[in-house]
C-alpha positions in Angstrom: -152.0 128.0 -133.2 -151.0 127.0 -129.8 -148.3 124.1 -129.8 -149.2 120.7 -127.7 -147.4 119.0 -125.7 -147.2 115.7 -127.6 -145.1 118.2 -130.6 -142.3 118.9 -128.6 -138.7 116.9 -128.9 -137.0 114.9 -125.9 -135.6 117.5 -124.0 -137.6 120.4 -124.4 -138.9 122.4 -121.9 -142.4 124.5 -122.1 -145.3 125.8 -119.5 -148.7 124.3 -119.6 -151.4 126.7 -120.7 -154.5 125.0 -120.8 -156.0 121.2 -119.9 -157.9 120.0 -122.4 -160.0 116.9 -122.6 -162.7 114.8 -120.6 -163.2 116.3 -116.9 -162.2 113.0 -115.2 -158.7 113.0 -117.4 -157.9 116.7 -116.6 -158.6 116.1 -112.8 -156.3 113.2 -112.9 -153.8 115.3 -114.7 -154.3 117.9 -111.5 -154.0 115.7 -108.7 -150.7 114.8 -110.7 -149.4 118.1 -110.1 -150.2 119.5 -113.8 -151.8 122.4 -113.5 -152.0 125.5 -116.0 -148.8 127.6 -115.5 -146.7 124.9 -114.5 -143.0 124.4 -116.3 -142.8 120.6 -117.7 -139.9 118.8 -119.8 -139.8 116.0 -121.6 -137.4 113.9 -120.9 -138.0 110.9 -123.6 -140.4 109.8 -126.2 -141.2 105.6 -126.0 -140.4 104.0 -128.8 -143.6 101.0 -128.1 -147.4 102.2 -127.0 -146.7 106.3 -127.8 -145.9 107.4 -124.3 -144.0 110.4 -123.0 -141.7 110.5 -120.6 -142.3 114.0 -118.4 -140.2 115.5 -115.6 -143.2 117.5 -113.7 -141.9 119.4 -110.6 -139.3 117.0 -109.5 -141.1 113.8 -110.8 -141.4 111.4 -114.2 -145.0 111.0 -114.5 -145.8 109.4 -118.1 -148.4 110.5 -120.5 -150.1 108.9 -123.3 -149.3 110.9 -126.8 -153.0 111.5 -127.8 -153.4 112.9 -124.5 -150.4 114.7 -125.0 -152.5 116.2 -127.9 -155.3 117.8 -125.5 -152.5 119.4 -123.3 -151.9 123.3 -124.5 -148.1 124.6 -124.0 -146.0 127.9 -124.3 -142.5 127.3 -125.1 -139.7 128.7 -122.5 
């Protein structure tokens, strides 16, 4: 089983392997620069409203966890 995004620890690191989801979220997740094959990290977990705190190619962008869940990762 392929791990998600939304299972790894503050601090991890890992490559996006495939979007998952509705087409209008994993556009939005594109034009936010996460694209299959890129390296992502996250830097924190919040502890109110399940968000994730990623570091995407120089940038925090911030992910909800159960769309964390849709988001396939290899670790690195």
């Amino acid at each position: 089983m392929t791990p998600t995004l939304d299972t790894l620890p503050p601090g991890r690191s890992a490559r996006l392997v495939r979007l998952g989801g509705e087409r209008a979220f994993r556009r939005r997740l594109m034009e936010l620069g996460l694209l299959p094959g890129t390296p992502v990290r996250v830097v924190r977990r919040a502890d109110v409203g399940g968000v994730l705190e990623l570091e995407v190619r120089g940038c925090r962008v911030t992910v909800r966890n159960r769309d964390a869940r849709a988001l396939e990762v290899e670790l690195v």
